[in-house]
Every structure is written in structure tokens, then in C-alpha cells.
C-alpha positions in Angstrom: 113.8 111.0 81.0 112.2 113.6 83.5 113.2 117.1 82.8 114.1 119.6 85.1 113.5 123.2 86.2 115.7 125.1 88.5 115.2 128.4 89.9 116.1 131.0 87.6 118.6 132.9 90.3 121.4 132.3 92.8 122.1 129.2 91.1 125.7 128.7 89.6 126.5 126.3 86.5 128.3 123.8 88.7 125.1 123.6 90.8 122.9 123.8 87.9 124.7 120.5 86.0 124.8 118.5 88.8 120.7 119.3 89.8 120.3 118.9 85.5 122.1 115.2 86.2 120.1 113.9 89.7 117.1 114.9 88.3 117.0 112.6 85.4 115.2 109.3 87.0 112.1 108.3 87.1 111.7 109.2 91.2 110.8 112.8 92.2 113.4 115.2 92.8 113.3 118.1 94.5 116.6 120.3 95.7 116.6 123.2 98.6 119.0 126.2 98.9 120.7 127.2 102.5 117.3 128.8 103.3 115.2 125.6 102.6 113.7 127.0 99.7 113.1 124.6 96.4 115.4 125.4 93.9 114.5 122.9 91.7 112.1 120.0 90.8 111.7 117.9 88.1 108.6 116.2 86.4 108.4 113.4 88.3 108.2 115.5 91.5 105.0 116.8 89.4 103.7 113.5 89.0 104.0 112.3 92.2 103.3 114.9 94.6 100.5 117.2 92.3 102.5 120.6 92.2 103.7 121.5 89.3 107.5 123.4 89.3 105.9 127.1 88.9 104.1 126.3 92.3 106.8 124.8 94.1 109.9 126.2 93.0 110.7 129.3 95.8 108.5 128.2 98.6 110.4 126.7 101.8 110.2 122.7 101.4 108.4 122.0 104.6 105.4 123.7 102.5 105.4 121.5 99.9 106.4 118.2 101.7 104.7 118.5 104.7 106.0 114.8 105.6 105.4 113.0 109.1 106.6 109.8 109.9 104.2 106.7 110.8 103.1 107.8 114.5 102.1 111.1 113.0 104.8 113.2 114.5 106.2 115.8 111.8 109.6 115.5 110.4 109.8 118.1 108.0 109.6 121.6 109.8 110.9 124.7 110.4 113.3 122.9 113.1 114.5 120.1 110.3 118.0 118.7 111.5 119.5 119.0 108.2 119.6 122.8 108.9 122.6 122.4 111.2 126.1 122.3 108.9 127.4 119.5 108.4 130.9 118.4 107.5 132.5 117.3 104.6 131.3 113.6 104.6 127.6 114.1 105.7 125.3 111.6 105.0 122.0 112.0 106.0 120.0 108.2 106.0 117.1 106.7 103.9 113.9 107.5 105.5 109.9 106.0 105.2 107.3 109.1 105.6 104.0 110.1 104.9 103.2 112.6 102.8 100.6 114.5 101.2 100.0 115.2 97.2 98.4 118.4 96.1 95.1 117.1 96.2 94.9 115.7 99.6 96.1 112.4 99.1 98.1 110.5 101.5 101.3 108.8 100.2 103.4 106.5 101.8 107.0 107.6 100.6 110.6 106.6 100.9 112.9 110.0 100.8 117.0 109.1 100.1 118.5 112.5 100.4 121.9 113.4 99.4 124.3 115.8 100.3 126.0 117.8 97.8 129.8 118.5 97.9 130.1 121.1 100.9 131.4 124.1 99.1 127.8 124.0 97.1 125.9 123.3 99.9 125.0 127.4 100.4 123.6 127.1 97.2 122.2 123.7 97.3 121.8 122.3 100.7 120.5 118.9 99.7 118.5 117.3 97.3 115.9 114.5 98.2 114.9 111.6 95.6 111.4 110.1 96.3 109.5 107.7 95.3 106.0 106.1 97.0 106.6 102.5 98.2 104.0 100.4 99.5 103.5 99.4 103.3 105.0 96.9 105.0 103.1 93.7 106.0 103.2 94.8 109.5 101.7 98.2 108.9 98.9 97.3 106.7 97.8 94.6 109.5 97.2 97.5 112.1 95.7 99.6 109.3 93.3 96.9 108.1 92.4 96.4 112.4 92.0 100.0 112.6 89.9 100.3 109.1 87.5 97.1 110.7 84.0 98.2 109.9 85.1 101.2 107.7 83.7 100.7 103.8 83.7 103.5 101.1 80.6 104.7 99.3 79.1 101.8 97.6 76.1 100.4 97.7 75.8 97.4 100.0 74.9 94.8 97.8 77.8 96.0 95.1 80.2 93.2 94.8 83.2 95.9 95.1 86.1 94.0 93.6 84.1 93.1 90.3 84.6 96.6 88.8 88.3 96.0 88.1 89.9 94.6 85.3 91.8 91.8 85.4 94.8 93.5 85.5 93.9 95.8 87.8 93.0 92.8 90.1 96.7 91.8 89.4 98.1 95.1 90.4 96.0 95.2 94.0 96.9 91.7 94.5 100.9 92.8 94.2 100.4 95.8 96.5 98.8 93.6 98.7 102.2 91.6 98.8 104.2 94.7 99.6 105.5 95.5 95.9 105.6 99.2 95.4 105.1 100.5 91.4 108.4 99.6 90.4 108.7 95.9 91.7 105.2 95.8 90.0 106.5 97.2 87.1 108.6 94.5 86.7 106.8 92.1 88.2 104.3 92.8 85.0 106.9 93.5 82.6 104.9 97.0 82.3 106.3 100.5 82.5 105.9 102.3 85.6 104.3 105.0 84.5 101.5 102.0 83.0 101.2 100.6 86.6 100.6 104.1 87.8 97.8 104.9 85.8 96.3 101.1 86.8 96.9 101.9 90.6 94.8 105.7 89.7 92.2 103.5 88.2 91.9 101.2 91.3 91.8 104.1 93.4 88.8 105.5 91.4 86.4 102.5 90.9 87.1 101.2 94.3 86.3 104.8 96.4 89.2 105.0 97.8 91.3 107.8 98.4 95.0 106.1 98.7 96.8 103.2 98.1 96.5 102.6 101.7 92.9 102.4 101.8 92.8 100.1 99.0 95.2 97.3 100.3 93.0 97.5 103.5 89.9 97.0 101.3 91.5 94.2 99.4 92.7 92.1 102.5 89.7 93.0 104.8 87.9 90.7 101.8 90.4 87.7 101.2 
């Protein structure tokens, strides 16, 4: 169960309970005040996206999210919509972004968001659950078309795909179907916190720096 930290002020117990309640799932979760500042963030946020709660908690979201959807045109800003009020039955939609992790890394993400009840929204505005999904088919065909002639740092005569485990040949082969960790997860009968640590090894012995970048390598040699 992921725990949670919330910011120490401004935050009433009705607030606090509810942030105590979302937060306890395996996807990130993050929450932002009336100001967009993160108010609170829980260990799977850490896991995922590289900050830990110290770092993230105060800072406006866009900051920390820096998110943009697939033609590279930003959605989380200064100018986000879900500034404007909304009314009592706001529902803001399931969205696919792209995000960044701490350490650079590009993540393919799907963000639900929900809307708190409206008399706590000046204290918590909304809160986003994320989790990193793989591409779709058609996606990964333009990437792979794009990638044509790109390789990572390997010797040329290295046969690239022999480095990983059998397992780990399983896992590529699954995000090369479209499964993201947790259909994999099941998929493998595996935790997903197992098939996260398999994609992290991938990423390492093939050179790659994303998931992305691996299912191009992987279907640039079927």
C-alpha cells in the first residue's frame, strides 16, 4: 500500500482523509491546491516520476509534470484549463501524455484526474492518478519509421537481444504487443513492481533510455 505525504499546512482533515484514501494504489498520485501547488504525493508518484515528496511537495505542478501531449505541444502550463472553476459536477477526461521522470527519461503516461467535492476544491483543486502505459500499435509504427537507422551504443557485431534473460525477452515481447506493466503483470502472474524492475533491466542492457526506444529496437529486429 503506497503511503502518502501531504503538505504540512492549509490542509484540513476532511481534505487530508480523502488525499490519505486516493493515495493508496499502486499508480502515482499527486494532488494540487487552488494555486496549483502539490499538496501531496505518495510513493508511487516517487517511483514513477523520480522526485521524491520533499522535492515535489510546494512547487506548482507544471514544474514537476512538465507533460505534452504526442505532437509535442504542452498541456500542463501556467494557462492549464483546470484553472477556470468549475461547477459542482466537473469531470475533467482521461488523458495519454508524455512526460518526463527526474532523470530525464521520457514516459508515456495515462493521467485520470478527479475532481474533488467543490467546497474542497480551494484547498484541493484536483488530484491526478498516473500510471505509464505502453504505446499504441499505431504510434510505435511511426516511431520505429522515425528511429530507421538509429542504434544505441553497441558494438556492431553485438548480437543486442542475447544479453536479456529469458524473461526479460518475455517482458519486451509484451510491450511490443501494447501491454503496459500491469497487463504484464498479469499476463506473468508477477507483481508489478517485479515487471518494473525487469523493464529497468531491459532498459539498461539494451542502451536505451525509455521504453519507447526499446519497443522500437525490438520490432526494428523481428
Amino acid at each position: 500500500m503506497a503511503g502518502v505525504t501531504t503538505i504540512k499546512t492549509g490542509i484540513g482533515e476532511g481534505v487530508a482523509e480523502l488525499l490519505d484514501v486516493l493515495g493508496r494504489t499502486t499508480d502515482a498520485m499527486l494532488a494540487i491546491d487552488g494555486a496549483f501547488r502539490i499538496i501531496a504525493w505518495n510513493d508511487a508518484a516517487t517511483e514513477l516520476l523520480g522526485y521524491t515528496a520533499d522535492e515535489a511537495l510546494g512547487r506548482p505542478c507544471q514544474e514537476i509534470l512538465c507533460w505534452t501531449d504526442r505532437c509535442g505541444d504542452v498541456v500542463c502550463d501556467g494557462f492549464c484549463p483546470a484553472a477556470e472553476p468549475g461547477g459542482p459536477d466537473e469531470v475533467i477526461g482521461t488523458r495519454e501524455v508524455l512526460g518526463r521522470s527526474a532523470a530525464g527519461r521520457t514516459l508515456w503516461l495515462s493521467a485520470s484526474t478527479i475532481v474533488p467535492p467543490i467546497e474542497l476544491r480551494e484547498e484541493c483543486r484536483l488530484v491526478h492518478l498516473i500510471r505509464e502505459v505502453a504505446l499504441p500499435p499505431e504510434l510505435e509504427r511511426i516511431i520505429v519509421e522515425r528511429l530507421d537507422g538509429w542504434s544505441p551504443a553497441f558494438d556492431g557485431g553485438d548480437s543486442r537481444l542475447d544479453v536479456l534473460t529469458a524473461r526479460e525477452r518475455e517482458v519486451l515481447h509484451l510491450l511490443t504487443e501494447g501491454l503496459d506493466g500491469g497487463a504484464i503483470a498479469e499476463k506473468l502472474f508477477l507483481s508489478q513492481a517485479t515487471v518494473r524492475n525487469h523493464i529497468q533491466h531491459i532498459l539498461a542492457k539494451l542502451g536505451v533510455h525509455s521504453r519507447v526506444e526499446a519497443v522500437a529496437f525490438a520490432l526494428r529486429r523481428r
